[in-house]
C-alpha positions as CSV (number, residue, x, y, z in Angstrom):
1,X,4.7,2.4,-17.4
2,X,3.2,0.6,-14.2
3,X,4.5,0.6,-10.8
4,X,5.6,-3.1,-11.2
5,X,7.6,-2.2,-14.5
6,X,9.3,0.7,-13.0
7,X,10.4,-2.0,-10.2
8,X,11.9,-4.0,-12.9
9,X,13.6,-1.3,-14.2
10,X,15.1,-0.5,-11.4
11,X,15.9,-3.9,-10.2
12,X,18.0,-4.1,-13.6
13,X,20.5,-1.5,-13.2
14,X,21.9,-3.6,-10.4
15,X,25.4,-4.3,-11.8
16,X,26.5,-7.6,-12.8
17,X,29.8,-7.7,-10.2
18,X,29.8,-11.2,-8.8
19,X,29.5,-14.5,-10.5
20,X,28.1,-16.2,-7.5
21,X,25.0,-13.4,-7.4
22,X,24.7,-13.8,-11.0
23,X,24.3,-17.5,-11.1
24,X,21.9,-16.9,-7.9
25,X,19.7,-14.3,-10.3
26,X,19.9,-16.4,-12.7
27,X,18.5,-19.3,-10.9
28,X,15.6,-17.2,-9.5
29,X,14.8,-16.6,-13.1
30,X,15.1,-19.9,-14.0
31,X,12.5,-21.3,-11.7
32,X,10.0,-18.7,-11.9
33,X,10.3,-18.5,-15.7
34,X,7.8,-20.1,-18.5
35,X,10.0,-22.9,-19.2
36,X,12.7,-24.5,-17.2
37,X,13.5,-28.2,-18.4
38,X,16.2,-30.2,-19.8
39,X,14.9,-29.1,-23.1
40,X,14.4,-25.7,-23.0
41,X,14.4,-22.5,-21.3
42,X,11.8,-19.8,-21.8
43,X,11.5,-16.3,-20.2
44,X,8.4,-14.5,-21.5
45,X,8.5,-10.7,-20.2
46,X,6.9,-7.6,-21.3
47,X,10.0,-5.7,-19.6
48,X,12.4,-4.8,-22.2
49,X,14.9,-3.8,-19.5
50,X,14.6,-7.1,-18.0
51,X,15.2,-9.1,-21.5
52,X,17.9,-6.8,-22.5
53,X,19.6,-8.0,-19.1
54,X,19.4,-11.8,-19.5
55,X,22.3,-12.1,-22.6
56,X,24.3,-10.5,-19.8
57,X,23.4,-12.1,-17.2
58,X,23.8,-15.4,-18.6
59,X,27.3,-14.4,-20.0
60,X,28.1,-13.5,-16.3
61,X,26.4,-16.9,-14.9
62,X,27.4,-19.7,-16.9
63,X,30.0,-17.7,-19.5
64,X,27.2,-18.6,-22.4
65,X,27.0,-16.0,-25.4
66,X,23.5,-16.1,-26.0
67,X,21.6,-14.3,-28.8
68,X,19.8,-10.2,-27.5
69,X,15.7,-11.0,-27.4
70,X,14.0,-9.1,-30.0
71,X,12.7,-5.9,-29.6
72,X,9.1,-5.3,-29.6
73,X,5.8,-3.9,-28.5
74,X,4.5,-6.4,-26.0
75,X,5.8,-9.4,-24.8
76,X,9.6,-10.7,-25.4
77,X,10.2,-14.2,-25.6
78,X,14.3,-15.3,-24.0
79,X,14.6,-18.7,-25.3
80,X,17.8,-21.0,-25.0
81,X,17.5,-24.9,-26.8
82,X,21.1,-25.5,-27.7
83,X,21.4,-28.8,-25.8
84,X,25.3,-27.8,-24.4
85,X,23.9,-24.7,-22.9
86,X,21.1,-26.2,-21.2
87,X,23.8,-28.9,-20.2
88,X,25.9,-26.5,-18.7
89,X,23.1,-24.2,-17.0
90,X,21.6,-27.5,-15.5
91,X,24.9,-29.0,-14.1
92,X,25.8,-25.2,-12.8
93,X,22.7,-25.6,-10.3
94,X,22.9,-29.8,-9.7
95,X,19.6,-30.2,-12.0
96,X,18.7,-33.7,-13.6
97,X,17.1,-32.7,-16.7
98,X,14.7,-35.9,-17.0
99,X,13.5,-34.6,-13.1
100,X,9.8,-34.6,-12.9
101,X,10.2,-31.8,-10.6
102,X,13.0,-29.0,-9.2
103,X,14.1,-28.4,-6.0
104,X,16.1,-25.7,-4.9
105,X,19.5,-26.0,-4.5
106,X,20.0,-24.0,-1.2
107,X,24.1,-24.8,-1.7
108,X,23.7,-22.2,-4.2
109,X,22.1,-19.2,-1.9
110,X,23.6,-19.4,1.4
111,X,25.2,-15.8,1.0
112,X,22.9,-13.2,2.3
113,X,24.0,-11.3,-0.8
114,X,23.0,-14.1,-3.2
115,X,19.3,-14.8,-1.2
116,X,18.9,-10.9,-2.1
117,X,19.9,-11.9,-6.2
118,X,18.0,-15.0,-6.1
119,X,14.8,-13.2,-5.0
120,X,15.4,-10.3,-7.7
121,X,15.5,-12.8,-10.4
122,X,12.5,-14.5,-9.0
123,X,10.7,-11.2,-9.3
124,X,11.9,-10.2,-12.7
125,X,11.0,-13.6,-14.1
126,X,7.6,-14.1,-12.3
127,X,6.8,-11.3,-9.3
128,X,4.6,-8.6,-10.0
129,X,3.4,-5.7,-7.5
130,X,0.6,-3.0,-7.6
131,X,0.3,0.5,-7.4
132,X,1.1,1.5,-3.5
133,X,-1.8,4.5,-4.6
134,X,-4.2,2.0,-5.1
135,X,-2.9,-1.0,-2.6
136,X,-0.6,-2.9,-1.6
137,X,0.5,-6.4,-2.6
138,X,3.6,-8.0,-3.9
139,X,3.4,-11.8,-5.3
140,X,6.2,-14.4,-6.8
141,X,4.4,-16.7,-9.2
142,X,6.0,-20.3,-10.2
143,X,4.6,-23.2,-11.9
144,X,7.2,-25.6,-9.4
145,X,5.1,-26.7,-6.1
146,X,8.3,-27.4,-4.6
147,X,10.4,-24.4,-5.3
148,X,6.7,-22.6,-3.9
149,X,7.5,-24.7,-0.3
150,X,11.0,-24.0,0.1
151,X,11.3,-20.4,-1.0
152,X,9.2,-19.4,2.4
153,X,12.3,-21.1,4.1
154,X,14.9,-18.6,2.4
155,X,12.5,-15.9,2.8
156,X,12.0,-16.3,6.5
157,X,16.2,-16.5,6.6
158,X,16.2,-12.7,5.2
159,X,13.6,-11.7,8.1
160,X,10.3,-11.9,5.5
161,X,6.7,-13.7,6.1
162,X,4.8,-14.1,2.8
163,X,1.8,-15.7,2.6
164,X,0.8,-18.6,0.3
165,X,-1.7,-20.2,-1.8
166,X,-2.8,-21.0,-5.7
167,X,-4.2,-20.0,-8.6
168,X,-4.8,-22.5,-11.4
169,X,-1.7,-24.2,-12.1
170,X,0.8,-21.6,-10.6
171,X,1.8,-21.5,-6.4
172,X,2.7,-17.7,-5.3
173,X,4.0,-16.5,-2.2
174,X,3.1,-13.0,-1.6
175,X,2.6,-9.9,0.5
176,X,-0.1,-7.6,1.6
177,X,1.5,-5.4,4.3
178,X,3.2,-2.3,3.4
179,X,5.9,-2.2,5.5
180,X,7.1,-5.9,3.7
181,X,7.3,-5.3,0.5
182,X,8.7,-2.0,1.2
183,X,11.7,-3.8,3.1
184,X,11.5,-6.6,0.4
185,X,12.0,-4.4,-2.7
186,X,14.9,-2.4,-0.6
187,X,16.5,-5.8,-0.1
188,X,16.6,-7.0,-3.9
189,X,17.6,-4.1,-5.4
190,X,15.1,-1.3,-5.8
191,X,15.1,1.4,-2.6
192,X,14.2,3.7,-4.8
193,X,10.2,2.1,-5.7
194,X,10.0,1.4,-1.9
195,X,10.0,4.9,-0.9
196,X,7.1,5.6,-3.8
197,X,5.3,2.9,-1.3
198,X,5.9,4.6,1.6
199,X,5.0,7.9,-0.1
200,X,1.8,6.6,-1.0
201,X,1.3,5.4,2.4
202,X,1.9,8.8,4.0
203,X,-0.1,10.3,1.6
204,X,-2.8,8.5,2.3
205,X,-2.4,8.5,5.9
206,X,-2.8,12.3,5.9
207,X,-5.7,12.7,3.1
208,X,-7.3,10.1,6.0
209,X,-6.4,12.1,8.9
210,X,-7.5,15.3,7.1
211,X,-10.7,13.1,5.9
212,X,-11.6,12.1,10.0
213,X,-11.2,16.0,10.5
214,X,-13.5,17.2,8.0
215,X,-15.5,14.5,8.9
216,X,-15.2,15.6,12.7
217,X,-15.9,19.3,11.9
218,X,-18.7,18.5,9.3
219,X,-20.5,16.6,12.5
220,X,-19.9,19.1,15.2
221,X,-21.0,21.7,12.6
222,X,-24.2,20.0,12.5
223,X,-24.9,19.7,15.9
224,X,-24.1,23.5,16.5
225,X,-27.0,24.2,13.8
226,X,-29.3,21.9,15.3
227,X,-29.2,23.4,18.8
228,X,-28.9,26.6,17.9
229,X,-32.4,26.2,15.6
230,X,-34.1,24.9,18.7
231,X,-33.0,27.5,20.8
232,X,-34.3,29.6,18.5
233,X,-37.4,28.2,18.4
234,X,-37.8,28.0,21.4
235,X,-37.5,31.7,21.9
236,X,-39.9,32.5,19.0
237,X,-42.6,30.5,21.2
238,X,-41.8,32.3,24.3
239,X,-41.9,35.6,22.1
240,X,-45.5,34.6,20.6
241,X,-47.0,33.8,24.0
242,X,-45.5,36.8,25.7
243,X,-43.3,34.6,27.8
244,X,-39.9,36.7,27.6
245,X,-41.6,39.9,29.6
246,X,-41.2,38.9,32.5
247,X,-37.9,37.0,32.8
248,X,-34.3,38.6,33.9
249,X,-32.8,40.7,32.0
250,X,-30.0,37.9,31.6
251,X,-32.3,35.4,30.4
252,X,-33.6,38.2,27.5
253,X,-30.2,39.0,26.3
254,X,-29.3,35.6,25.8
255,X,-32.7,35.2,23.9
256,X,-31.8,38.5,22.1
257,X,-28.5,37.2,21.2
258,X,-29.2,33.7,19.6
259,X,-32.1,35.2,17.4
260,X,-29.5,38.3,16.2
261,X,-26.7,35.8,16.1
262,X,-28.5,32.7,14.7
263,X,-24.6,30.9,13.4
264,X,-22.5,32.1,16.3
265,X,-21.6,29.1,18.6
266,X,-22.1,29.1,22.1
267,X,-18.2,31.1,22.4
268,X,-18.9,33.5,20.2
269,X,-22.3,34.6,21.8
270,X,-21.0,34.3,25.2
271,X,-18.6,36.9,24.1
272,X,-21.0,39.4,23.1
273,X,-22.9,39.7,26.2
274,X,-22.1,42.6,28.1
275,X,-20.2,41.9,30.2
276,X,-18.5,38.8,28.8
277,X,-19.7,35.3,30.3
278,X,-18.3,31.8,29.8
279,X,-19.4,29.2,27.6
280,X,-21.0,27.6,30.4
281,X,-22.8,30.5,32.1
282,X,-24.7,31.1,28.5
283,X,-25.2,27.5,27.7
284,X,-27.0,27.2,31.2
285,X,-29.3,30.8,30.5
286,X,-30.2,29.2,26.8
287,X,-31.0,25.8,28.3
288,X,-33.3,27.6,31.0
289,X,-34.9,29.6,27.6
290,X,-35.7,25.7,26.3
291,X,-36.9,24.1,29.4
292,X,-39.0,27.5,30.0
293,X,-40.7,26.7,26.4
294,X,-41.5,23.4,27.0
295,X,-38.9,22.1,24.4
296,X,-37.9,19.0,27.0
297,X,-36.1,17.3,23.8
298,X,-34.2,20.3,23.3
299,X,-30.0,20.0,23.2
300,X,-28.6,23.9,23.1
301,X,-25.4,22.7,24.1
């Protein structure tokens, strides 16, 4: 099952306690459904814990026995035609079924606790989110242009920011940060998904961190190889021209050193001379070694 399914299921073992939350559930999946006219209702889902919820919810909400949806392999069609239940759901929420268009009916989400219902319908019926392991980003989809401006209004009341804009015939409202649609999925009903999200973004906060330090070793790594090989150079052409006879004995056992010890980094060699010198005291002999060879470009630090 996907992360947005597991959402759903979560969302819908959220008890049915309160008519007024119900009806505000029920409204969110009214307006973000297929179909919501004075004709006909239509919830198309591929949940099948969120269709076997709407009979109950709609018993809760508006005290209508309404037929289970079919069960199946792929999508499940909820549809309601009788014309006294769509009477009854329509005057519940103040609709005029011959409206061109809906507008939400803030009378009927002015408790914080029905906001929280009204969005988890809203989600069930048309939100969809995707996996935190591969990014982040929580929409609510509706074919209503109006219900798609005043939505942001309620949202911002629970403390949320989504962003807007279209696609084809359907306005969304959605999130890209994290840290909202972590708090937004808590709010509505499923803590349990936001902490895979914040999970996922730990995770990948330390596989980066571990990733930069790899990267960081990997670099300095390289750059120990490269001064080492032309300090070692270096020496060879002081060797082949007879240049290391006559310099101090310091100077020659540094030069013995790097070409016994080509991997050791400048610590590790400094450690070996006898007696013991810092990392400085070496880096300066095997920078003299260079600039005696005639390697200007050389680095040995």
């Amino acid at each position: 099952m996907s992360f947005a399914g597991d959402v759903k299921r979560e969302l819908c073992r959220t008890e049915l306690t309160r008519r007024c939350c119900a009806r505000a559930e029920a409204y969110g999946v009214l307006l973000y459904c297929s179909i919501f006219s004075g004709r006909e209702i239509r919830v198309v889902t591929e949940s099948a814990d969120f269709a076997r919820r709407l009979p109950p919810l709609f018993k809760k909400a508006f005290r209508l026995e309404v037929p289970p949806v079919p069960e199946g392999e792929g999508k499940r069609i909820f549809t309601l035609t009788d014309p006294r239940a769509l009477e009854t759901v329509n005057e519940t929420f103040g609709c005029e079924p011959r409206a061109l268009a809906h507008h939400i009916n803030f009378a009927m989400v002015e408790e914080s606790c029905c906001r929280a219902a009204f969005f988890r319908g809203a989600f069930l019926a048309g939100g969809s989110v995707t996996d935190p392991r591969k990014g982040y980003h929580l929409e609510l989809n509706t074919s209503h242009l109006h219900v798609s401006r005043e939505v942001p209004v309620l949202l911002a009341e629970a403390g949320f920011s989504p962003k807007q804009t279209t696609r084809k015939s359907s306005y969304i409202s959605y999130f890209k940060r994290s840290s909202a649609i972590e708090d937004f999925l808590t709010a509505i009903g499923a803590p349990v998904c936001a902490m895979e999200v914040m999970n996922a973004k730990a995770e990948k906060s330390l596989r980066g961190g571990v990733n930069r330090r790899v990267n960081c070793d990997a670099a300095n790594l390289d750059k120990v190889v490269e001064a080492a090989q032309s300090q070692i150079d270096a020496i060879r052409r002081l060797e082949g021209s007879g240049g290391l006879e006559g310099l101090p004995d310091k100077l020659k056992e540094a030069a013995r050193l790097r070409l016994e010890f080509p991997e050791d980094t400048l610590a590790q060699l400094a450690q070996r001379c006898d007696p013991p010198v810092t990392k400085s005291a070496l880096n300066h002999r095997l920078r003299k070694l260079v600039e005696l060879a005639g390697d200007r470009s050389g680095d040995p630090g």
